[in-house]
C-alpha positions as protocol buffer text, in pm:
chain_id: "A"
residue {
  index: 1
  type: UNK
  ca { x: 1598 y: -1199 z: -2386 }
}
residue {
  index: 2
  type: UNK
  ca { x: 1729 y: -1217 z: -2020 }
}
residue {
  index: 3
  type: UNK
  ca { x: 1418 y: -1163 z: -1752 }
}
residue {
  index: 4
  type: UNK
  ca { x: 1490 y: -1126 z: -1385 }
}
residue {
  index: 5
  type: UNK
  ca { x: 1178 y: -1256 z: -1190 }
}
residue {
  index: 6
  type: UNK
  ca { x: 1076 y: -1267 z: -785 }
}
residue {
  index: 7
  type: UNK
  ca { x: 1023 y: -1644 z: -808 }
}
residue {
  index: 8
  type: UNK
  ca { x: 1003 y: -1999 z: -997 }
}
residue {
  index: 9
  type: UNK
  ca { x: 646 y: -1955 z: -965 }
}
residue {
  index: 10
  type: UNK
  ca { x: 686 y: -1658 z: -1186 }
}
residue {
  index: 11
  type: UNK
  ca { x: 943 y: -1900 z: -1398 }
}
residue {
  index: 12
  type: UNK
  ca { x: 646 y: -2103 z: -1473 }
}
residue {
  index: 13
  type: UNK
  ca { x: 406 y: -1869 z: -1538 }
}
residue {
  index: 14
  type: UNK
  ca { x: 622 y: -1739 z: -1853 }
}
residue {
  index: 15
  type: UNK
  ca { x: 813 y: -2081 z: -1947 }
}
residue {
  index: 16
  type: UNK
  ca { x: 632 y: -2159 z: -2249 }
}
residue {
  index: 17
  type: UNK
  ca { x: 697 y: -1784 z: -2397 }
}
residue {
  index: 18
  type: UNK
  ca { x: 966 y: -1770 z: -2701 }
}
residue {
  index: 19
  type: UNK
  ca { x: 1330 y: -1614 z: -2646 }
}
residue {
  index: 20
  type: UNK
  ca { x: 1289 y: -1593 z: -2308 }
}
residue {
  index: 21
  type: UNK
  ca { x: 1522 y: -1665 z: -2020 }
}
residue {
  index: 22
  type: UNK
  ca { x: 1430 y: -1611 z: -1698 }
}
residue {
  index: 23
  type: UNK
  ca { x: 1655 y: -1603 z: -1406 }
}
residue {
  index: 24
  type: UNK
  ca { x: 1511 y: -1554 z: -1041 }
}
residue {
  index: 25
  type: UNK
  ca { x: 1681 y: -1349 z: -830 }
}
residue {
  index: 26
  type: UNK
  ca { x: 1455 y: -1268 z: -496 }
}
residue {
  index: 27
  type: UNK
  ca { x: 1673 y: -1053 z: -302 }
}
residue {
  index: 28
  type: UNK
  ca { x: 1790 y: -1237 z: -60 }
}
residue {
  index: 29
  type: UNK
  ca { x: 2101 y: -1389 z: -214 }
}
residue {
  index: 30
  type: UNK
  ca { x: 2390 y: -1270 z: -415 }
}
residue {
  index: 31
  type: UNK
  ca { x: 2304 y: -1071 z: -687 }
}
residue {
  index: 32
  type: UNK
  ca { x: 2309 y: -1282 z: -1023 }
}
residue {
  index: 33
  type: UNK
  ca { x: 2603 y: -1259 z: -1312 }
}
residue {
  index: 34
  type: UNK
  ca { x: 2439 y: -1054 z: -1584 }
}
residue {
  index: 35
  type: UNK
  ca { x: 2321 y: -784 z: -1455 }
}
residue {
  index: 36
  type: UNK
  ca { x: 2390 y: -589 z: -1803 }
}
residue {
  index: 37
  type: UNK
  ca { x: 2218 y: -829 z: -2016 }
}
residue {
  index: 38
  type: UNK
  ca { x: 1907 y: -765 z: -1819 }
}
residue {
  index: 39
  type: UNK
  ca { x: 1637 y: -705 z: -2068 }
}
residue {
  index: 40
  type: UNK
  ca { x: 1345 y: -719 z: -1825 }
}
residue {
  index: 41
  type: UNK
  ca { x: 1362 y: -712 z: -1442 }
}
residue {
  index: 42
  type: UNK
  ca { x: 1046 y: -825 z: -1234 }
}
residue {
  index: 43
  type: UNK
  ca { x: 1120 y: -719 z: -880 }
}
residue {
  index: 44
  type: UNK
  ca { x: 1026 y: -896 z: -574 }
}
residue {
  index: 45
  type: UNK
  ca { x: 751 y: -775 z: -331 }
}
residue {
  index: 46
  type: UNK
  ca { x: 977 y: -676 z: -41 }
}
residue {
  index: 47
  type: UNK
  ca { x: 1281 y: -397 z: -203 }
}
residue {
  index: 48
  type: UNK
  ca { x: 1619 y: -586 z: -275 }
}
residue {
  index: 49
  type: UNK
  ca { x: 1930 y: -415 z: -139 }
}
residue {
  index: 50
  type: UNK
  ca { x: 2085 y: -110 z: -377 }
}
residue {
  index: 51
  type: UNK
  ca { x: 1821 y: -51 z: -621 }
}
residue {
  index: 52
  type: UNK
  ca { x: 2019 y: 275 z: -746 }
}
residue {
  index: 53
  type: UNK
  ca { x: 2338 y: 31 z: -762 }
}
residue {
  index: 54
  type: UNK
  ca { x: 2199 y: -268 z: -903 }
}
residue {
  index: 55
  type: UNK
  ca { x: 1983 y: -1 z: -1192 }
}
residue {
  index: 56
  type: UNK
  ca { x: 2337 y: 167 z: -1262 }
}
residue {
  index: 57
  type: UNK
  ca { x: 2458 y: -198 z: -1366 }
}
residue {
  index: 58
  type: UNK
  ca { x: 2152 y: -264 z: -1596 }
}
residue {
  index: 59
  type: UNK
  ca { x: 2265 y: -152 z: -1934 }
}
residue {
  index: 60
  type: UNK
  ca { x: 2020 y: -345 z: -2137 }
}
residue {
  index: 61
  type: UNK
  ca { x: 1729 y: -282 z: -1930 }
}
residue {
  index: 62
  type: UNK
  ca { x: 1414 y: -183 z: -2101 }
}
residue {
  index: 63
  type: UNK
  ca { x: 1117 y: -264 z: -1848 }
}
residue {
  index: 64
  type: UNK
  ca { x: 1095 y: -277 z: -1455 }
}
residue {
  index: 65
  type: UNK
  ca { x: 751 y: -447 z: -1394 }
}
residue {
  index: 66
  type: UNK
  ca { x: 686 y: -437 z: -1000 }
}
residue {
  index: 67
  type: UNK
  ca { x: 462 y: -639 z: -811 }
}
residue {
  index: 68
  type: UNK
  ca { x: 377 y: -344 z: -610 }
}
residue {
  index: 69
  type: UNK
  ca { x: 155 y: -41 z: -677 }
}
residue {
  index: 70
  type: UNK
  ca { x: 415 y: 129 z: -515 }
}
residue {
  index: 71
  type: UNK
  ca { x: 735 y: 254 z: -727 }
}
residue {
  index: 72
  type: UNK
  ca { x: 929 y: 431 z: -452 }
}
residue {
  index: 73
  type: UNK
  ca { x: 1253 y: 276 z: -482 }
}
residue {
  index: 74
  type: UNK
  ca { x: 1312 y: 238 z: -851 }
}
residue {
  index: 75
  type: UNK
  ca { x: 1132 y: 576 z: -998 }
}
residue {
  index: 76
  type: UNK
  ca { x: 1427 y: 808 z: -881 }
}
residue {
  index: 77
  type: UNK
  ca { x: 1711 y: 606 z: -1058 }
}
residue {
  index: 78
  type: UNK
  ca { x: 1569 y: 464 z: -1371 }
}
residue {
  index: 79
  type: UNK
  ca { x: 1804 y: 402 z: -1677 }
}
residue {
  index: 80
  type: UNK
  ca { x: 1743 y: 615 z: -1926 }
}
residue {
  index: 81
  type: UNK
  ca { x: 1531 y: 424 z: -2158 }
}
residue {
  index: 82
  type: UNK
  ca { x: 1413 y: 178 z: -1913 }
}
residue {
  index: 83
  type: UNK
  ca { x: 1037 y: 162 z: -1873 }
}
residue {
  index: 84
  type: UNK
  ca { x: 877 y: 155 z: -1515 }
}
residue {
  index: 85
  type: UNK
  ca { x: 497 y: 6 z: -1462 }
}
residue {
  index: 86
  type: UNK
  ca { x: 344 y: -84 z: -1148 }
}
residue {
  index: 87
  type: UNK
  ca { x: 82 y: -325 z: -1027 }
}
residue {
  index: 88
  type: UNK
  ca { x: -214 y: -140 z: -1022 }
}
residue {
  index: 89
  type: UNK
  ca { x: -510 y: -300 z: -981 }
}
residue {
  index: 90
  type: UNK
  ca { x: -325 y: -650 z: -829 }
}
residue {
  index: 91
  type: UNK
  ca { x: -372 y: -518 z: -465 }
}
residue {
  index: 92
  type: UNK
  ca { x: -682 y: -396 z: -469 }
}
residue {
  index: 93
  type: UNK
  ca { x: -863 y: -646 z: -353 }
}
residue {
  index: 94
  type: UNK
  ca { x: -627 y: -774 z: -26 }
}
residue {
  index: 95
  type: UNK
  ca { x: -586 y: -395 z: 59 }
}
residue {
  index: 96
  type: UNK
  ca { x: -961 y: -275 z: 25 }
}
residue {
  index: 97
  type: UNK
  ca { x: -1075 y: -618 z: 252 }
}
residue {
  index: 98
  type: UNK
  ca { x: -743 y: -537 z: 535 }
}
residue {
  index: 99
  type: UNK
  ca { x: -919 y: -154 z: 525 }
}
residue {
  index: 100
  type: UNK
  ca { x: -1245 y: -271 z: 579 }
}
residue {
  index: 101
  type: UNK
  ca { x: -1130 y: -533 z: 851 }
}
residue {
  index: 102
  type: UNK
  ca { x: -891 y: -301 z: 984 }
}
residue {
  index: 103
  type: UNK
  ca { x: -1187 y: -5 z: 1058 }
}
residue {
  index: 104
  type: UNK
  ca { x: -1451 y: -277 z: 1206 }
}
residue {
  index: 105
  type: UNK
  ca { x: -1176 y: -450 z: 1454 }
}
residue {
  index: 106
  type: UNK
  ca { x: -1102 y: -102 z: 1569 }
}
residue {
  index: 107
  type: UNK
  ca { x: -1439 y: 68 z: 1570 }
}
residue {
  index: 108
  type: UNK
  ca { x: -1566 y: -267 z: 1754 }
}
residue {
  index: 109
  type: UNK
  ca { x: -1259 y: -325 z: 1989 }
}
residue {
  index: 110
  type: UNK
  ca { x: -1183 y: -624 z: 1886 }
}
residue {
  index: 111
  type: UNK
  ca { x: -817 y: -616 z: 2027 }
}
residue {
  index: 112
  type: UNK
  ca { x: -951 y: -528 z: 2340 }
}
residue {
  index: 113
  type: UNK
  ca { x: -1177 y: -777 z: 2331 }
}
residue {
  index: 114
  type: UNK
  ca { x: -920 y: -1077 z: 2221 }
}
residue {
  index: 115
  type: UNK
  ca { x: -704 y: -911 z: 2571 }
}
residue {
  index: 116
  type: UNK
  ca { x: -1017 y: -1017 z: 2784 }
}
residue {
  index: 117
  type: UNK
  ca { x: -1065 y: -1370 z: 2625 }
}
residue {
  index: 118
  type: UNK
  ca { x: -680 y: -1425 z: 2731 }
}
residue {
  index: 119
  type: UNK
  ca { x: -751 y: -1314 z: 3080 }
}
residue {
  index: 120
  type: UNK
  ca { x: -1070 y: -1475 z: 3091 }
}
residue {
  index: 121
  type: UNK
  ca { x: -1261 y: -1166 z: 3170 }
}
residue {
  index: 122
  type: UNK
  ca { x: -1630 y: -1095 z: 3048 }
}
residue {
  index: 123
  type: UNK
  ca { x: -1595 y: -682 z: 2995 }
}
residue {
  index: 124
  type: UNK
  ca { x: -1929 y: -651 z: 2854 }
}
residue {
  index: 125
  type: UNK
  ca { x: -1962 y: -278 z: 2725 }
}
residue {
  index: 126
  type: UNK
  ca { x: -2116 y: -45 z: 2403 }
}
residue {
  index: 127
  type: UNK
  ca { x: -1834 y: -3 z: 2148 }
}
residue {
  index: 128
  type: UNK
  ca { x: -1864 y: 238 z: 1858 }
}
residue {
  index: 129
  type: UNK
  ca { x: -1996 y: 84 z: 1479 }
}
residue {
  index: 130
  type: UNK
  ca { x: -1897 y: 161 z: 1116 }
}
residue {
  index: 131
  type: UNK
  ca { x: -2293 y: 231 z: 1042 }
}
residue {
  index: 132
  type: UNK
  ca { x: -2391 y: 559 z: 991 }
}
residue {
  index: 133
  type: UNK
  ca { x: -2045 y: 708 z: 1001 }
}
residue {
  index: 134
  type: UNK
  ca { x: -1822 y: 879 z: 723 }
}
residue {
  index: 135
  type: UNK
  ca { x: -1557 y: 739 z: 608 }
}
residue {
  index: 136
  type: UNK
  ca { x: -1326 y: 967 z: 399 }
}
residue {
  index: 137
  type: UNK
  ca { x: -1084 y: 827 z: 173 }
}
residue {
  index: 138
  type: UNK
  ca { x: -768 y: 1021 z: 72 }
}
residue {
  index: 139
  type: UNK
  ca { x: -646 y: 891 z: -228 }
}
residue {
  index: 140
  type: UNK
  ca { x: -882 y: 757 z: -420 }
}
residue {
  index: 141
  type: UNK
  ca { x: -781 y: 525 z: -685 }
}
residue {
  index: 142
  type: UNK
  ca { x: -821 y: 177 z: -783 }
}
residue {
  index: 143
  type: UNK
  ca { x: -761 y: 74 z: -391 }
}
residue {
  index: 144
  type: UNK
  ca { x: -1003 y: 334 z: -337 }
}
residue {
  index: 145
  type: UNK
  ca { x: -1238 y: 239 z: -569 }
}
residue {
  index: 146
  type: UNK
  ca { x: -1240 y: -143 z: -450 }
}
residue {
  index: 147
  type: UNK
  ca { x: -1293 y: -36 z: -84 }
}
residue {
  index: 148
  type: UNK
  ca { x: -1587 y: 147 z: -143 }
}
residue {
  index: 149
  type: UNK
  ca { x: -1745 y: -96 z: -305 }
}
residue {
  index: 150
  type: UNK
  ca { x: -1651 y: -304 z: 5 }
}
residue {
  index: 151
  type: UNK
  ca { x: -1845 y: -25 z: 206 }
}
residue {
  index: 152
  type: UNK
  ca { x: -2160 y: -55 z: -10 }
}
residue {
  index: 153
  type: UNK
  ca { x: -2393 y: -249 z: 253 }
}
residue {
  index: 154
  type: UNK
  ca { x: -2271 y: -77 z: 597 }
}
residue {
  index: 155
  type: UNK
  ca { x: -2440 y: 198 z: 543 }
}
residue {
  index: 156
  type: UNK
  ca { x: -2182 y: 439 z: 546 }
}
residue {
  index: 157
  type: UNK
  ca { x: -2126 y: 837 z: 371 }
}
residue {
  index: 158
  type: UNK
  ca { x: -1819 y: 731 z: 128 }
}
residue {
  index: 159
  type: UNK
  ca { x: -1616 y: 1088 z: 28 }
}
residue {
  index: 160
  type: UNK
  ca { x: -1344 y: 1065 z: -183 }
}
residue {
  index: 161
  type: UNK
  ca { x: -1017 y: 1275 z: -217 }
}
residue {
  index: 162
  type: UNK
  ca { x: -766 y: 1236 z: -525 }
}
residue {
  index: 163
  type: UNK
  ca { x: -461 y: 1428 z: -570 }
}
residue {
  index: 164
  type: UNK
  ca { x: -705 y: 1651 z: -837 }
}
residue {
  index: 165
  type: UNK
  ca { x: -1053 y: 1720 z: -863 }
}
residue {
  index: 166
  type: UNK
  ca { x: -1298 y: 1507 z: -1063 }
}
residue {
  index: 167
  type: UNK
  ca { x: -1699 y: 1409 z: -1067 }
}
residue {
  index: 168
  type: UNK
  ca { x: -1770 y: 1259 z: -717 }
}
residue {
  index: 169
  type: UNK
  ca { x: -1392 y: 1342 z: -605 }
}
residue {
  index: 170
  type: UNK
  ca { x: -1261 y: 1607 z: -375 }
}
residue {
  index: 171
  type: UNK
  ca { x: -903 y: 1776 z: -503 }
}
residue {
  index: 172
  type: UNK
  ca { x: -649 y: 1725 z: -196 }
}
residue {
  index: 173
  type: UNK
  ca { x: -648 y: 2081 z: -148 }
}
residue {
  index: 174
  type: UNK
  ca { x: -1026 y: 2024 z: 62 }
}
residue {
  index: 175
  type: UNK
  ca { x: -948 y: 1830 z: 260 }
}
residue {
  index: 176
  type: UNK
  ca { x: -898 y: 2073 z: 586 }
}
residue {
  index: 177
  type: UNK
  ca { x: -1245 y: 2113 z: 545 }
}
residue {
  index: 178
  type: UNK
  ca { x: -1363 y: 1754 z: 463 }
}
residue {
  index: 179
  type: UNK
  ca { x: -1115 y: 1628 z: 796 }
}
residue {
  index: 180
  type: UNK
  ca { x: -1366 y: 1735 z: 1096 }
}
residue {
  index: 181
  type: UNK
  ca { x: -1635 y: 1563 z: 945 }
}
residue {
  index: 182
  type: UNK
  ca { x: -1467 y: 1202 z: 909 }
}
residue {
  index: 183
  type: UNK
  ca { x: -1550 y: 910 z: 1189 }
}
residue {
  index: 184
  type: UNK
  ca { x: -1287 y: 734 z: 976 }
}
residue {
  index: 185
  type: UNK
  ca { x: -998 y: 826 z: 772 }
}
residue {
  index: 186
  type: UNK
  ca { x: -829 y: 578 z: 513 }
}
residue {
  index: 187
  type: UNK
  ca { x: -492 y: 685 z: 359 }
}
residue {
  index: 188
  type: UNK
  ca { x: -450 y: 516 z: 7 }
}
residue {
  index: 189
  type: UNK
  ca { x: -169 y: 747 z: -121 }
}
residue {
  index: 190
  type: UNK
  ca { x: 124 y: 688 z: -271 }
}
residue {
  index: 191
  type: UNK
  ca { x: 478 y: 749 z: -106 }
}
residue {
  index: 192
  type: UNK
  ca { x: 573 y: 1116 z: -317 }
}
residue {
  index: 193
  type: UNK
  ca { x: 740 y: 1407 z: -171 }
}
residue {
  index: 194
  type: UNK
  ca { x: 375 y: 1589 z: -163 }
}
residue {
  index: 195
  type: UNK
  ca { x: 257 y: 1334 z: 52 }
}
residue {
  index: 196
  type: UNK
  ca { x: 555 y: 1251 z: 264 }
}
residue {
  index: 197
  type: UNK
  ca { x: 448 y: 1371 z: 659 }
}
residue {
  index: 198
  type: UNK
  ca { x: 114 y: 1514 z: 507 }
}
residue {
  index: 199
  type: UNK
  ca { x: -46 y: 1317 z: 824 }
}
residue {
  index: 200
  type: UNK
  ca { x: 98 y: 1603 z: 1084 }
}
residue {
  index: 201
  type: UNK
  ca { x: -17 y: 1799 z: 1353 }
}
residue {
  index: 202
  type: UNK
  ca { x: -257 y: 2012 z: 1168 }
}
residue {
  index: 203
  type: UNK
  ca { x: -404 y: 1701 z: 966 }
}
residue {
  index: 204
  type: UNK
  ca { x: -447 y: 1531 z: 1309 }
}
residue {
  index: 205
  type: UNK
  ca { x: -589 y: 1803 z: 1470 }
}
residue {
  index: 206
  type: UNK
  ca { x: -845 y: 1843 z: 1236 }
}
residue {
  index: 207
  type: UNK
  ca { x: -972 y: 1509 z: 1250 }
}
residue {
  index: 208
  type: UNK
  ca { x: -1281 y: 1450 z: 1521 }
}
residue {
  index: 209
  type: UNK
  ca { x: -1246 y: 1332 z: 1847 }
}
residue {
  index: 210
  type: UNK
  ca { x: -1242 y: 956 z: 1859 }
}
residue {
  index: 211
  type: UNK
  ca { x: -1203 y: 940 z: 1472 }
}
residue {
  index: 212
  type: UNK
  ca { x: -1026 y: 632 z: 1332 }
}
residue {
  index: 213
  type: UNK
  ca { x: -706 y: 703 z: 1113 }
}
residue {
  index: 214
  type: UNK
  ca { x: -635 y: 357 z: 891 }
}
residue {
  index: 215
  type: UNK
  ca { x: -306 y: 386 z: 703 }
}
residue {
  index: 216
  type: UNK
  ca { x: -299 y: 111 z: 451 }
}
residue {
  index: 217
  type: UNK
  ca { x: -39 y: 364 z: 262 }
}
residue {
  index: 218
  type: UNK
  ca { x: 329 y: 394 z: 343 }
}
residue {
  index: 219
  type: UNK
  ca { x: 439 y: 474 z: 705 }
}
residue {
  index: 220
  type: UNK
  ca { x: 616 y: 795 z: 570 }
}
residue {
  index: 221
  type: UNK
  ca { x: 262 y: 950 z: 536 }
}
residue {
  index: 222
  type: UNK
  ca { x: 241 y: 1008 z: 869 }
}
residue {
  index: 223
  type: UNK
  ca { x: 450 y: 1201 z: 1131 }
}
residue {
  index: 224
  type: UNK
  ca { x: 475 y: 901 z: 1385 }
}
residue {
  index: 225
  type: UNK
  ca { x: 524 y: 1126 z: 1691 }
}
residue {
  index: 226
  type: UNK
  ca { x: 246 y: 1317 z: 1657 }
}
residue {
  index: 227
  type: UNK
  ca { x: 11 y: 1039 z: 1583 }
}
residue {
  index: 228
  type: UNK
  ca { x: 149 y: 857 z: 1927 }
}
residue {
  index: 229
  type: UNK
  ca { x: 64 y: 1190 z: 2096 }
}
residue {
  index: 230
  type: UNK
  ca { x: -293 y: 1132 z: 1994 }
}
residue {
  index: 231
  type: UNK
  ca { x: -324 y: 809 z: 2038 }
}
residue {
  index: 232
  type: UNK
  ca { x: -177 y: 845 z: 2430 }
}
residue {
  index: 233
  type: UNK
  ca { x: -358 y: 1151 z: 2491 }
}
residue {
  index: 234
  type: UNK
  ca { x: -674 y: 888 z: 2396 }
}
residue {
  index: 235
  type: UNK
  ca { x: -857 y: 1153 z: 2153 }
}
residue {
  index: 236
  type: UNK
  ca { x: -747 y: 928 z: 1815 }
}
residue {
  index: 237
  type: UNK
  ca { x: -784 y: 566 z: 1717 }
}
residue {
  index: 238
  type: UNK
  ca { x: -589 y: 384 z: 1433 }
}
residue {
  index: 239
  type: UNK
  ca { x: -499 y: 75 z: 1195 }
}
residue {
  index: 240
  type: UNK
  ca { x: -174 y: 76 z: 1094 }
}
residue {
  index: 241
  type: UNK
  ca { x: -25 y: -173 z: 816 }
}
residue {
  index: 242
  type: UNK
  ca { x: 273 y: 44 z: 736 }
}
residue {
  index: 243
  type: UNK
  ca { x: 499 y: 222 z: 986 }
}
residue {
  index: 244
  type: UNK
  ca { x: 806 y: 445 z: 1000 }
}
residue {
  index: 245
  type: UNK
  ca { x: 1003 y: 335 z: 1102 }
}
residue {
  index: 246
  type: UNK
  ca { x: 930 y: 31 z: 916 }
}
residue {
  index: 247
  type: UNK
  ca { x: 1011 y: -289 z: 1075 }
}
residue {
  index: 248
  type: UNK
  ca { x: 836 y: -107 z: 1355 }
}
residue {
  index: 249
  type: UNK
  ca { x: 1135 y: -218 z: 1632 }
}
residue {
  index: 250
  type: UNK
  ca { x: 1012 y: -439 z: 1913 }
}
residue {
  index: 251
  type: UNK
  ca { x: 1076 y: -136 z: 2160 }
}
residue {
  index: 252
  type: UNK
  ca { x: 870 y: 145 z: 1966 }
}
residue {
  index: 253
  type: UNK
  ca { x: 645 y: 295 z: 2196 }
}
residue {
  index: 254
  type: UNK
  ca { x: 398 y: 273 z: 1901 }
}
residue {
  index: 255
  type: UNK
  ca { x: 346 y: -100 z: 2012 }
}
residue {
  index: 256
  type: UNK
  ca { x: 178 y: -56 z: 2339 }
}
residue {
  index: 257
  type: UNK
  ca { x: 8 y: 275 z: 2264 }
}
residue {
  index: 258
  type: UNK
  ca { x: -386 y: 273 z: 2307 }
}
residue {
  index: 259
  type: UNK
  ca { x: -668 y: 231 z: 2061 }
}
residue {
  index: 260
  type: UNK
  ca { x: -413 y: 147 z: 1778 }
}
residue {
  index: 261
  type: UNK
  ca { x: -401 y: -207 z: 1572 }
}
residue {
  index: 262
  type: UNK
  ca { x: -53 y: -265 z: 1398 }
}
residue {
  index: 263
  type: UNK
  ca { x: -22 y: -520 z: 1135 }
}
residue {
  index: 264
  type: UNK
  ca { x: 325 y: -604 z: 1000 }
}
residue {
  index: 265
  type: UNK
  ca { x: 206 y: -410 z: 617 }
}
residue {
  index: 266
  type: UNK
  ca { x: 12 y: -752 z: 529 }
}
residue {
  index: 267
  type: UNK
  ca { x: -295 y: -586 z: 375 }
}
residue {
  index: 268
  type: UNK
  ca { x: -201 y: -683 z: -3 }
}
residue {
  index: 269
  type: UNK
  ca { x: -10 y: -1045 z: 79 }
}
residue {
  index: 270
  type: UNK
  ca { x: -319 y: -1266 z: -11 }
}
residue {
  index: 271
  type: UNK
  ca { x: -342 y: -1539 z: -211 }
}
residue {
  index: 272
  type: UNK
  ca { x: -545 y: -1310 z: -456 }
}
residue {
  index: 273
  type: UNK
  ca { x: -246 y: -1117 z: -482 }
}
residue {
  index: 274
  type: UNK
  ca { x: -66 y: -1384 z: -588 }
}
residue {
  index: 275
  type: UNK
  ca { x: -229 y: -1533 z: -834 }
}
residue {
  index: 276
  type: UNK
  ca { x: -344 y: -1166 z: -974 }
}
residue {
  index: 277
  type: UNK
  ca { x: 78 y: -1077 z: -988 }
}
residue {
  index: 278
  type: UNK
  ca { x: 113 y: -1376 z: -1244 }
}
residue {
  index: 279
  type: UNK
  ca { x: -153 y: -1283 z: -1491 }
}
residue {
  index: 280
  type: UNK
  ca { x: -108 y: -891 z: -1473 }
}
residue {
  index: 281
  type: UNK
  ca { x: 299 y: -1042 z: -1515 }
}
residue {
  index: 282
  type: UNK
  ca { x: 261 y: -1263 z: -1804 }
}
residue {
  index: 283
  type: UNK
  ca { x: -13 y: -1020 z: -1992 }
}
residue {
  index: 284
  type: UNK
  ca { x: 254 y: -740 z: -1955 }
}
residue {
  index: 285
  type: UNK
  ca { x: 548 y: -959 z: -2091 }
}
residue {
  index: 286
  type: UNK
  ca { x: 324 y: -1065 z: -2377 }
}
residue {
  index: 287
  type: UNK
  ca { x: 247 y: -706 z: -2477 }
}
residue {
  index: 288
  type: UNK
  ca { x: 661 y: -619 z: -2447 }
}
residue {
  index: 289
  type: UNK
  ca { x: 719 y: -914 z: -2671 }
}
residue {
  index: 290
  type: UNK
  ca { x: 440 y: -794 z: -2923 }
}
residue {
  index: 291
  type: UNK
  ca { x: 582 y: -458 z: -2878 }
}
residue {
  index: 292
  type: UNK
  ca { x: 269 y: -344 z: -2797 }
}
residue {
  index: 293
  type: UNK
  ca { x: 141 y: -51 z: -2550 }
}
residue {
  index: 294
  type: UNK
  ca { x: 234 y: -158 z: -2192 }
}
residue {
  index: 295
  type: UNK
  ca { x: 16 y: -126 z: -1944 }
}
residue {
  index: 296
  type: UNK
  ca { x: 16 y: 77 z: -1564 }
}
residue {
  index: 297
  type: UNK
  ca { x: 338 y: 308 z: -1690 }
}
residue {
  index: 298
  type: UNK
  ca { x: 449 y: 484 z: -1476 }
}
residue {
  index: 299
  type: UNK
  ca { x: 500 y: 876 z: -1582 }
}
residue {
  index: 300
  type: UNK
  ca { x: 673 y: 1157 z: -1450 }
}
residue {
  index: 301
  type: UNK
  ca { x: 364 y: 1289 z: -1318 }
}
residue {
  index: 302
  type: UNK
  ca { x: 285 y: 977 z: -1163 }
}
């Protein structure tokens, strides 16, 4: 059986399993020979060129295991009888503790701060503080669920939104309501044409004045030019890890716009990650080889 992996890491992490050839193709290179006898394919974190070309050519695929909770570029132009499961759960951790960092650094000015050490300023003033705030979460799954758990200690109201209602969880369809009382507002969603630009005027508007937006999502969430409206117009602070455009280009006015933090969408590349990819990989290719239920499929409901 012919296995496309990320890595030679990943290589070792399934060399001692039976039938099993594994051939690492990252992306950045030529495309392998084979493509058709492609049994498996383990993609790499960052999207290879042509997914819907390189699928077309995948004959013999059966399973697309991503290291990424997100499925984006594959779900649209599976084979037919090709499976596609994500990596929930393997991100939870790096993206809950970026949120969490990502809402303090803001909250406390921390950029602003790190600009005065530079210029060798002492700008002693108050600066806002997580505790006794409310920090809504839209999209509350397993990144969700690891955040808040983050958030148990700072003394903070934790509300949670899903895409449907549940026991402790607000149904999507609230949240107009649940917006104007949020000091801080965490987008976990995944990238689906219901949620593509659902950050727009009206969502902005609704949040409070000097509320915190935190996108740890995909930068197709949120309508970019509205946000930098906000953010220049000094009524809206935010953490951004994803962007659209995404690279964020050197000349975006997003870059120098106030009260916002941009990190280059870093909040799941830990070590933890890592080394949470390979078991979640290796349990998954144990179960296909078993032919046993996989685990995190992905289904057309999503």
């Amino acid at each position: 059986m012919r296995i496309w992996v990320p890595s030679h890491e990943v290589v070792d992490v399934l060399s001692d399993l039976p039938g099993v050839e594994c051939v690492v193709y990252d992306g950045r290179g030529p495309v392998p020979d084979g493509a058709d006898e492609v049994e498996v394919w383990v993609p790499p974190l960052v999207t290879v060129p042509d997914v819907p070309g390189l699928l077309a050519r995948m004959s013999s695929l059966r399973l697309v295991q991503t290291v990424t909770a997100g499925v984006e570029p594959y779900r649209p132009h599976m084979p037919e009888g090709a499976v596609l499961c994500n990596a929930r759960g393997v991100h939870d951790a790096g993206t809950a503790e970026w949120a969490v960092g990502a809402m303090l650094a803001v909250l406390r000015e921390f950029p602003e701060f790190v600009d005065a050490q530079r210029r060798g300023e002492w700008h002693y003033h108050h600066t806002g503080v997580l505790a006794d705030s409310t920090v809504l979460i839209v999209g509350y799954g397993s990144i969700g669920a690891a955040l808040e758990r983050r958030l148990d200690g700072f003394e903070v109201d934790v509300v949670r939104v899903a895409r449907s209602a549940r026991d402790g969880v607000h149904a999507m369809e609230e949240l107009p309501e649940l917006l104007p009382a949020a000091d801080v507002v965490v987008l976990l969603v995944p990238a689906t044409e219901a949620t593509s630009g659902m950050v727009d005027a009206a969502f902005l508007a609704r949040m409070r004045d000097g509320a915190v937006l935190v996108n740890a999502a995909r930068g197709g969430v949120v309508d970019t030019d509205t946000l930098l409206a906000e953010l220049k117009a000094g009524r809206l602070r935010a953490a951004l890890d994803v962007t659209a455009p995404e690279p964020l280009p050197s000349d975006h006015p997003l870059w120098s716009a106030p009260g916002v933090l941009i990190t280059p969408h870093v909040a799941g590349s830990t070590p933890a990650s890592v080394r949470r990819t390979f078991r979640l990989v290796r349990a998954q290719l144990l179960r296909y080889l078993a032919a046993e239920p996989l685990e995190n499929v992905i289904s057309d409901a999503y």
